[in-house]
ZAGU-407571 format. One record per residue (C-alpha): residue number from 1; residue in one letter; x, y, z. Coordinates in steps of 0.05 Angstrom, whole numbers, plus 5000, padded with zeros to 4 digits. Layout:
% residues N
<atom k="NUM" r="A" x="X" y="Y" z="Z"/>
...
% end
This chain:
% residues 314
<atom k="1" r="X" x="5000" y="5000" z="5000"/>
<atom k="2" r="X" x="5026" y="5060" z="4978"/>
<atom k="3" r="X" x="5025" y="5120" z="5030"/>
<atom k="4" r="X" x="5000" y="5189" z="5006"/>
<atom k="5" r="X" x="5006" y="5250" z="5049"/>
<atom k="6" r="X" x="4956" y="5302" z="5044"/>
<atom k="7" r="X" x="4968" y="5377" z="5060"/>
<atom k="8" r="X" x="4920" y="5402" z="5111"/>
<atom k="9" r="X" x="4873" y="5468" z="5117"/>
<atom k="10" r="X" x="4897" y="5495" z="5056"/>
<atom k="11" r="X" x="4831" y="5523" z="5048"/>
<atom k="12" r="X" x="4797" y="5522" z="4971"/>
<atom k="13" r="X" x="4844" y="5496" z="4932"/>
<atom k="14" r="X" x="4867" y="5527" z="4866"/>
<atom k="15" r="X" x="4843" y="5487" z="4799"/>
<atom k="16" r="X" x="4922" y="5486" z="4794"/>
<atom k="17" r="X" x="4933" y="5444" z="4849"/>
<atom k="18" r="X" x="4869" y="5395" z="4849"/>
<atom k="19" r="X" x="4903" y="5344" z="4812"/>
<atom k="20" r="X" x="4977" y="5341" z="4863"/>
<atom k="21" r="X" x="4996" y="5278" z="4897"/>
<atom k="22" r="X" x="5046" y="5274" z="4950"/>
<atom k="23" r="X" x="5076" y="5201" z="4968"/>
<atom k="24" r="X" x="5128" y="5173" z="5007"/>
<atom k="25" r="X" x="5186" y="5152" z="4970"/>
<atom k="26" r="X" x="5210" y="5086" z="4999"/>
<atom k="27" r="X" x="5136" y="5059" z="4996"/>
<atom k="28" r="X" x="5124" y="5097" z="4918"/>
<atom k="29" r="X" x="5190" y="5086" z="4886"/>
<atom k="30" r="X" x="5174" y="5018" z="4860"/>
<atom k="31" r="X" x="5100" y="5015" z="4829"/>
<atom k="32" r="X" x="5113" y="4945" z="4791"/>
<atom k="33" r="X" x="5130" y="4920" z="4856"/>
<atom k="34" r="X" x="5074" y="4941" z="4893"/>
<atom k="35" r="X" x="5030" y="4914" z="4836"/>
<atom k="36" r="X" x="4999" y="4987" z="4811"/>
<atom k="37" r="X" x="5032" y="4973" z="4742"/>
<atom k="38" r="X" x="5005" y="4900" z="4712"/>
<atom k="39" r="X" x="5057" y="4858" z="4693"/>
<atom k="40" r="X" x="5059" y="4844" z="4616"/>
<atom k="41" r="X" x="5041" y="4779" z="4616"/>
<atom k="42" r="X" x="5059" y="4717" z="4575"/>
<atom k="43" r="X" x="5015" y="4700" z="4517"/>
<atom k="44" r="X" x="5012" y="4661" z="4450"/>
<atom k="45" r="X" x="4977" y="4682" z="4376"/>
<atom k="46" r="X" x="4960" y="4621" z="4338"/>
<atom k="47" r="X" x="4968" y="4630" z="4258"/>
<atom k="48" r="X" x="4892" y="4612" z="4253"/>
<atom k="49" r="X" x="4873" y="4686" z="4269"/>
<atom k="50" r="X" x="4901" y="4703" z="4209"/>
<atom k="51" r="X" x="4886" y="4639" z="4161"/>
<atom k="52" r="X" x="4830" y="4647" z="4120"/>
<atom k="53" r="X" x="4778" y="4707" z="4111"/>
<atom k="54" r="X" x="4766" y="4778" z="4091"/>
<atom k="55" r="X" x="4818" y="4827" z="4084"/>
<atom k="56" r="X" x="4845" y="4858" z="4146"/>
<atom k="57" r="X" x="4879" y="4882" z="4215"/>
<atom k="58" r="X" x="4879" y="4827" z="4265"/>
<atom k="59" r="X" x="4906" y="4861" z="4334"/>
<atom k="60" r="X" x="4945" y="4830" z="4383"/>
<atom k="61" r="X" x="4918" y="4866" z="4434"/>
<atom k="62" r="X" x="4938" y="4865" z="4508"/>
<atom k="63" r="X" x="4908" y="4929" z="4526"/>
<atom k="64" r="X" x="4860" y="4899" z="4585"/>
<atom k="65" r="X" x="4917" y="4863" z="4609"/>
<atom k="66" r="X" x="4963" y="4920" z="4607"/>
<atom k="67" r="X" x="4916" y="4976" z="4629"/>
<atom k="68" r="X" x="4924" y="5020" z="4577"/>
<atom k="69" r="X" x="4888" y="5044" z="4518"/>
<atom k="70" r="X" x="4885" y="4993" z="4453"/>
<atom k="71" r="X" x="4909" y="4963" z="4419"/>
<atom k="72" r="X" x="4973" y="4948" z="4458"/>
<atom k="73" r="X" x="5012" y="4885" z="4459"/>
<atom k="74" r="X" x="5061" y="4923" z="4506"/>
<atom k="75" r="X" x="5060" y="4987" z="4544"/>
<atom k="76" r="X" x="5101" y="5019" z="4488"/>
<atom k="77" r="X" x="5094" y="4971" z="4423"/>
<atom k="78" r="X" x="5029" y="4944" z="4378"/>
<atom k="79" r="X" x="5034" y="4874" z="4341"/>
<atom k="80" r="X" x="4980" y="4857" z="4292"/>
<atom k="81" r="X" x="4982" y="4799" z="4240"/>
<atom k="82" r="X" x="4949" y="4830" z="4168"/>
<atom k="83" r="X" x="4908" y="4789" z="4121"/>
<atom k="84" r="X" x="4899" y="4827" z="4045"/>
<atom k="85" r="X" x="4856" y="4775" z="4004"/>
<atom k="86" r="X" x="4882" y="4783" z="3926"/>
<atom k="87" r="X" x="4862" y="4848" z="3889"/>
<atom k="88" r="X" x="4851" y="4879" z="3955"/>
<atom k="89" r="X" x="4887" y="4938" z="3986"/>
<atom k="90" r="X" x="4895" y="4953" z="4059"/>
<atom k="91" r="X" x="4907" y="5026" z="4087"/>
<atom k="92" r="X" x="4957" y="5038" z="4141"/>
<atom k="93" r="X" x="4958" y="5102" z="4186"/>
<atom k="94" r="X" x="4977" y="5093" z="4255"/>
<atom k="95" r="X" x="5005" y="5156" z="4303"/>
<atom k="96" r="X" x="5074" y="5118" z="4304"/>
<atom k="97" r="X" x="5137" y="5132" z="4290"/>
<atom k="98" r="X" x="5163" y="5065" z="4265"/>
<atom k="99" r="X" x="5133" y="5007" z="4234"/>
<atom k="100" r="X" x="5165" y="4938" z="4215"/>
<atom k="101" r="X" x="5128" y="4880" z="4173"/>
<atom k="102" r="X" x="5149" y="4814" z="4148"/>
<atom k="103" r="X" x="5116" y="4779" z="4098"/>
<atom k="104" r="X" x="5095" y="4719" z="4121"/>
<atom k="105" r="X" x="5061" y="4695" z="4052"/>
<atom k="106" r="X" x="5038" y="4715" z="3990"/>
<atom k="107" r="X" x="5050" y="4774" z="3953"/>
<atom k="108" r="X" x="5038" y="4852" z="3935"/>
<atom k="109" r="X" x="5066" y="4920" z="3938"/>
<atom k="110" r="X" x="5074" y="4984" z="3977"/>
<atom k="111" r="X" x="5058" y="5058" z="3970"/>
<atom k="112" r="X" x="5075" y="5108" z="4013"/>
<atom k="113" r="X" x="5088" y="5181" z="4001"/>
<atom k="114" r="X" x="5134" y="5177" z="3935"/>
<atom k="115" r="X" x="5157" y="5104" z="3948"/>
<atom k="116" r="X" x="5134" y="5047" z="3915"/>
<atom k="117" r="X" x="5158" y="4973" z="3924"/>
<atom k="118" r="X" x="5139" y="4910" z="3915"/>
<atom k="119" r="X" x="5139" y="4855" z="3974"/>
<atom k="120" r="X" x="5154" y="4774" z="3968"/>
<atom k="121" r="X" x="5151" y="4718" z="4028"/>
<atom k="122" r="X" x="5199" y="4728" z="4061"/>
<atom k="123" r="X" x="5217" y="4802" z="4055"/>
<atom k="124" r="X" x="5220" y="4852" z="4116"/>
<atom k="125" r="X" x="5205" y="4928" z="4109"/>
<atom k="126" r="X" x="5199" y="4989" z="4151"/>
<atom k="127" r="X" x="5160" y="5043" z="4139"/>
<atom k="128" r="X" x="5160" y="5105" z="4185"/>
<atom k="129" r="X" x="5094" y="5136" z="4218"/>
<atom k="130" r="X" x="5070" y="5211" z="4184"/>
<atom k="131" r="X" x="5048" y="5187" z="4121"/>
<atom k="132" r="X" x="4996" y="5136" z="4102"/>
<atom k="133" r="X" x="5025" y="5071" z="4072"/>
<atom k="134" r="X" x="4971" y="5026" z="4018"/>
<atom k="135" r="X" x="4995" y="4957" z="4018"/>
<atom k="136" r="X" x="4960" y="4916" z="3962"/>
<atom k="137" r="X" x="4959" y="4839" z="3939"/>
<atom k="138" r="X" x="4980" y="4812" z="3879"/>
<atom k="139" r="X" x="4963" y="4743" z="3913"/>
<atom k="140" r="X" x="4933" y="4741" z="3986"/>
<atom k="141" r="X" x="4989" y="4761" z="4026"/>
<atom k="142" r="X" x="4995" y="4747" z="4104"/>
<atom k="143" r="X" x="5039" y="4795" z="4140"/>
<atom k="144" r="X" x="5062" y="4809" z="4215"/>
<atom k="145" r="X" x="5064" y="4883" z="4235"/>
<atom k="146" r="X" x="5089" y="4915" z="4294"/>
<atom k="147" r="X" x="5089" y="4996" z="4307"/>
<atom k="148" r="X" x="5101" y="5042" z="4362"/>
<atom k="149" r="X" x="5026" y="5070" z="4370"/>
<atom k="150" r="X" x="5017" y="5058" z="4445"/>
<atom k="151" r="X" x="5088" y="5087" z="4458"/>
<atom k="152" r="X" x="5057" y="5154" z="4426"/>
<atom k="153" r="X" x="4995" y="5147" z="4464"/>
<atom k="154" r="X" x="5026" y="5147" z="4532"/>
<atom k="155" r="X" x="5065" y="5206" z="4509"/>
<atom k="156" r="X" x="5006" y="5248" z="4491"/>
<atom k="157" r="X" x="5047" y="5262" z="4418"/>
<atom k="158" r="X" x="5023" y="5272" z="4357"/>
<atom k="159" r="X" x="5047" y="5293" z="4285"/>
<atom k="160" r="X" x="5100" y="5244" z="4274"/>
<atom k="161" r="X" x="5166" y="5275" z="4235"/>
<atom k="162" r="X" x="5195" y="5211" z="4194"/>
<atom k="163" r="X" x="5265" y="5198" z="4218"/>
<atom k="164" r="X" x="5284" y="5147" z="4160"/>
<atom k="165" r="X" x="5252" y="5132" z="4088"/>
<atom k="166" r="X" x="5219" y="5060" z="4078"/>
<atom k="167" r="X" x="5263" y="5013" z="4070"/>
<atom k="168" r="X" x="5266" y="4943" z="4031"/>
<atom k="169" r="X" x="5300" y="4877" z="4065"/>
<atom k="170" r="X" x="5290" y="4829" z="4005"/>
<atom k="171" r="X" x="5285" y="4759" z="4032"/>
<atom k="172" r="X" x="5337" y="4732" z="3993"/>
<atom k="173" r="X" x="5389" y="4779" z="4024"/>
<atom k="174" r="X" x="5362" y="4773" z="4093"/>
<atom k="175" r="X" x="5366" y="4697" z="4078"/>
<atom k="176" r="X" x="5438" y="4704" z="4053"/>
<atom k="177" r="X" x="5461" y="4747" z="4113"/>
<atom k="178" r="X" x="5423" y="4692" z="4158"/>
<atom k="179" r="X" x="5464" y="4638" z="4128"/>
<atom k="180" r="X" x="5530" y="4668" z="4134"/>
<atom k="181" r="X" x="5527" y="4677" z="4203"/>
<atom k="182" r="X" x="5508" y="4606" z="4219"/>
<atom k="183" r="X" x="5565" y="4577" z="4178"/>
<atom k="184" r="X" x="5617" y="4622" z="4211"/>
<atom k="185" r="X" x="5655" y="4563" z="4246"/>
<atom k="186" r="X" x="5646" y="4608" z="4324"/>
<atom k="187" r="X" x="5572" y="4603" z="4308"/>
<atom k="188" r="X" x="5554" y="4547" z="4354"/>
<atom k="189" r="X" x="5597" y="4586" z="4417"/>
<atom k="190" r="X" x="5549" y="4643" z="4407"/>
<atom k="191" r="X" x="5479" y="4661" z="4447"/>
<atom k="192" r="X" x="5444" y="4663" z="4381"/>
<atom k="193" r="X" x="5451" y="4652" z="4312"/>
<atom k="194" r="X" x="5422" y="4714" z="4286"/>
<atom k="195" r="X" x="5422" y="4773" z="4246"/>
<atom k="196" r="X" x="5400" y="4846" z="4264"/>
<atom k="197" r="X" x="5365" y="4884" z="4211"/>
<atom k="198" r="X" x="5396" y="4960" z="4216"/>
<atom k="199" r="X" x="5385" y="5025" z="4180"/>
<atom k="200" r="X" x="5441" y="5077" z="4160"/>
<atom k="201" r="X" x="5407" y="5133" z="4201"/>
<atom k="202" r="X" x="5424" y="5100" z="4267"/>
<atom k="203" r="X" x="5484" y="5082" z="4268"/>
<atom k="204" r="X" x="5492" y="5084" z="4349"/>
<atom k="205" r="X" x="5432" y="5038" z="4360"/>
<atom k="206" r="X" x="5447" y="4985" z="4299"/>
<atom k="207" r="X" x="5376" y="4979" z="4292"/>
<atom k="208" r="X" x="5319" y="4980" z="4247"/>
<atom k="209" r="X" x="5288" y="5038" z="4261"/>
<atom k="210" r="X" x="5313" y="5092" z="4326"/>
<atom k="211" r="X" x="5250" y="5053" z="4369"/>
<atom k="212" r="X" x="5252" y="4988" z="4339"/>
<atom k="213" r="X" x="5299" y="4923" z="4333"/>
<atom k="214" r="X" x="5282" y="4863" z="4294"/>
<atom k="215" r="X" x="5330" y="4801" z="4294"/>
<atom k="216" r="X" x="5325" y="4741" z="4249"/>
<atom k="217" r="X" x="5345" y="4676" z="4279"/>
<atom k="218" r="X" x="5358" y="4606" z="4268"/>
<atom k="219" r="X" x="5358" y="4562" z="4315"/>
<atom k="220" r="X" x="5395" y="4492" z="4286"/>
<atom k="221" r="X" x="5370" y="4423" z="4294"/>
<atom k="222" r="X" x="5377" y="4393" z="4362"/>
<atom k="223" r="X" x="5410" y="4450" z="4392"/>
<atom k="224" r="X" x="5401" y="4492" z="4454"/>
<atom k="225" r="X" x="5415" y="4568" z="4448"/>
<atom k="226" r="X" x="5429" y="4586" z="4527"/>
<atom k="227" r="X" x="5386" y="4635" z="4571"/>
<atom k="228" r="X" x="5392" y="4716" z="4553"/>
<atom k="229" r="X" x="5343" y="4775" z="4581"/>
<atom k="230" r="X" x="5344" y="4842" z="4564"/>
<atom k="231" r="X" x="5296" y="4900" z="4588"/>
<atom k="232" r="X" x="5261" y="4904" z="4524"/>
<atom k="233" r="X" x="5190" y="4876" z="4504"/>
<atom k="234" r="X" x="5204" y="4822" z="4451"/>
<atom k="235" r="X" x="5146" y="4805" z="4408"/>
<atom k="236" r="X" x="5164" y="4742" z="4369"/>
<atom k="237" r="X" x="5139" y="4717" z="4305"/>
<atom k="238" r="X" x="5157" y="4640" z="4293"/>
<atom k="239" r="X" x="5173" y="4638" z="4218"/>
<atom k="240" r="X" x="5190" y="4560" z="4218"/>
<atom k="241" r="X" x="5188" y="4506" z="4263"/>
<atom k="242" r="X" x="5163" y="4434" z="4284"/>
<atom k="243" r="X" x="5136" y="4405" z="4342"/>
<atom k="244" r="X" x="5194" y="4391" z="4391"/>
<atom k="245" r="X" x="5223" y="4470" z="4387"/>
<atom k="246" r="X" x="5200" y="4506" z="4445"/>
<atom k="247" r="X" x="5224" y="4565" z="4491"/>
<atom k="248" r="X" x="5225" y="4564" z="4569"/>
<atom k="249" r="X" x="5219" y="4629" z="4596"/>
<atom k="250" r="X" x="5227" y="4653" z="4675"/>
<atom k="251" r="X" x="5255" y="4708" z="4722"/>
<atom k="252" r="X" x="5311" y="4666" z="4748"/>
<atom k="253" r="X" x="5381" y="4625" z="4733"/>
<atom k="254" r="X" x="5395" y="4556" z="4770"/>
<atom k="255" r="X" x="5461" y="4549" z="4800"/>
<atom k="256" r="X" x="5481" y="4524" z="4729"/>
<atom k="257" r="X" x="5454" y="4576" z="4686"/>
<atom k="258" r="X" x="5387" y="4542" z="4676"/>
<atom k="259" r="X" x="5319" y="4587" z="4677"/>
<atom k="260" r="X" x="5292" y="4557" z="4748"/>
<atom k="261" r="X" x="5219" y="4546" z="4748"/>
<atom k="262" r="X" x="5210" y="4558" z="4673"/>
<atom k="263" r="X" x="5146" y="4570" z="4632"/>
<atom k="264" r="X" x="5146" y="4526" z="4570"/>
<atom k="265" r="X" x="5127" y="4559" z="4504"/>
<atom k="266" r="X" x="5117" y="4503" z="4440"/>
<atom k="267" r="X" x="5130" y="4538" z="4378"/>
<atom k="268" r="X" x="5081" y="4532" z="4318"/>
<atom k="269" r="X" x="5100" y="4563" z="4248"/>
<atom k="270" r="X" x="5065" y="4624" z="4239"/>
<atom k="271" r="X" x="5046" y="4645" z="4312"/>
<atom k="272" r="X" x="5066" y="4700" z="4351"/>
<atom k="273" r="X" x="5080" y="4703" z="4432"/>
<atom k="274" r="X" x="5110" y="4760" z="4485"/>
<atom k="275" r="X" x="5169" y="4750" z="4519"/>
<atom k="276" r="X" x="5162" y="4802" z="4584"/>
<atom k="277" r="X" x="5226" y="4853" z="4593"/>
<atom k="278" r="X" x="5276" y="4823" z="4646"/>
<atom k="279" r="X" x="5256" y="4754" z="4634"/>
<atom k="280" r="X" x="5308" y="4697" z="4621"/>
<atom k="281" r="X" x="5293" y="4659" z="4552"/>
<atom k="282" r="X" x="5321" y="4606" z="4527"/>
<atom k="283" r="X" x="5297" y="4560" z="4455"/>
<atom k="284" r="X" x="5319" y="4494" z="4450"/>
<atom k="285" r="X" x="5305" y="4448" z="4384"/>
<atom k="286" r="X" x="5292" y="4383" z="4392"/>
<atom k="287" r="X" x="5279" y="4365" z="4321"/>
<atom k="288" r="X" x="5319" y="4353" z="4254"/>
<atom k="289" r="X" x="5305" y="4417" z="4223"/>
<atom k="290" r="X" x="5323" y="4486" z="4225"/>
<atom k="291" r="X" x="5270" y="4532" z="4262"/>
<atom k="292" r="X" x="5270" y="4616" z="4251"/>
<atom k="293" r="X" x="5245" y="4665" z="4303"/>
<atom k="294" r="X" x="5233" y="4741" z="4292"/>
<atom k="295" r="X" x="5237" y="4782" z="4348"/>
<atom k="296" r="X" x="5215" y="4850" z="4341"/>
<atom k="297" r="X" x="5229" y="4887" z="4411"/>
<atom k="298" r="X" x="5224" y="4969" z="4435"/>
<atom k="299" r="X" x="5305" y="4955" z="4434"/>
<atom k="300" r="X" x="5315" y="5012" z="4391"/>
<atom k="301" r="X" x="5293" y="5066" z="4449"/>
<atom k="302" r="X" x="5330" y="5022" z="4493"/>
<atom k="303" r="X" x="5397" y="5023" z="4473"/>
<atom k="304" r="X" x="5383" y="5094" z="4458"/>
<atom k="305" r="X" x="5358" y="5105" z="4529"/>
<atom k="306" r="X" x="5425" y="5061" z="4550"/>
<atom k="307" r="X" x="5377" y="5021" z="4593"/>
<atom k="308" r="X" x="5375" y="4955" z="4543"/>
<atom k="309" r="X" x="5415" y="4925" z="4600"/>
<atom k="310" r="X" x="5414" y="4857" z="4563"/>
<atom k="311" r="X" x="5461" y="4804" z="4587"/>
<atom k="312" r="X" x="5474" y="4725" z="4566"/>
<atom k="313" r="X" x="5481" y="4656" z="4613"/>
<atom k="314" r="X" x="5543" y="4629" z="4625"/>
% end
């Protein structure tokens, strides 16, 4: 319980003072720990949101969870997965700064502004927020989308300045890139077998936009990539994987740099599923085949903010 003190016999009070709190700091200093802030909880989108149906936005909204206006998948990002049906065309306009998309099938183009691309499976792109983007399908297309809308909300900011143009990250480069990490011969001493997606204009963060990171990753057959955390939301997009890949997730290391207590999360192609800031996560792959995992994360701001603080198991 939080304790507030209240000035006394101040007589009316001024309509510039009738919203001012005063609270202890030792009892206020920590809401999250005094449960005033909801925890962002764990939670799993199956691809069968998305399968079939008419075009458009499927939210993965948190927002009751979170306390906060929607739709929020974290306090600060919005995931959606987008479904544009064949000769359709679907309108994005979010207050955001940054937006990321992959394409998880199918294919169309892009239009925002003076740029015009066209998008494949497999392809990333960013667009930034200002300007309304039209994405249309030259054959139904399936896409996961992530902005910074609630981040803006909470902020109380409007009219968006873009920060970088839209950019392109064709699959078969991303795919190249991908491979040429995991054939480096130190790539099964490292915490992940991965590739970050950056953009010229932020050369300090190495991300894909100044607010946003997004990793490609491969996790090899019947391997185990070891416990990391970081103080960023990940939301993760599994873009390949059987039965028997799965990642345990907790708050806690063992005494040999296991996640104690874990929560297990089975991977299915073509779902998505939050990994909470400051939580250990670890995937393992108990399979034959490769699996892929996209996380896209608020990493951006927080390697800006110098508060990433991420760290890796021993």
């Amino acid at each position: 319980m939080l304790n507030r003190t209240s000035p006394a016999n101040l007589g009316d009070a001024s309509p510039a003072t009738q919203d001012a709190e005063y609270f202890e700091y030792t009892s206020s200093a920590n809401p999250i720990g005094a449960k005033l802030i909801s925890r962002i909880p764990f939670w799993s989108f199956p691809p069968s949101l998305y399968a079939d149906g008419a075009t458009r936005v499927v939210p993965l909204d948190l927002s009751v969870e979170l306390g906060c206006p929607g739709p929020a998948t974290g306090p600060g990002l919005s995931a959606s997965f987008l479904r544009i049906n064949t000769g359709d065309k679907l309108t994005l306009a979010p207050d955001a700064t940054s937006q990321v998309c992959y394409v998880i099938s199918g294919a169309g183009s892009m239009t925002q502004g003076e740029t015009t691309f066209p998008f494949a499976q497999g392809d990333f792109f960013t667009l930034p927020g200002g300007t309304a983007a039209a994405l249309s399908a030259s054959a139904t297309a399936t896409l996961y989308y992530v902005n910074d809308a609630p981040l803006l909300t909470y902020l109380g900011t409007t009219g968006v300045r873009a920060r970088f143009a839209p950019t392109l990250y064709p699959a078969a480069q991303a795919q190249a890139e991908l491979r040429k990490v995991a054939q480096d011969v130190n790539a099964g001493r490292r915490n992940r077998i991965s590739v970050l997606m950056g953009n010229a204009n932020f050369p300090q963060t190495r991300t894909v936009t100044h607010v946003l990171w997004a990793m490609f990753g491969i996790v090899p057959p019947n391997s185990v990539q070891k416990p990391h955390r970081h103080q960023s939301i990940a939301l993760d997009f599994i873009a390949g994987g059987h039965p028997g890949v799965y990642t345990l997730v907790g708050t806690r290391l063992d005494e040999s740099g296991n996640i104690a207590n874990p929560t297990r999360i089975d991977w299915e192609s073509g779902m998505a599923f939050v990994t909470p800031p400051g939580y250990w996560h670890a995937h393992y792959n108990e399979t034959n085949n490769n699996a892929y995992v996209i996380p896209i994360q608020d990493a951006g701001l927080q390697t800006w903010l110098r508060t990433l603080d991420i760290q890796f198991a021993r």
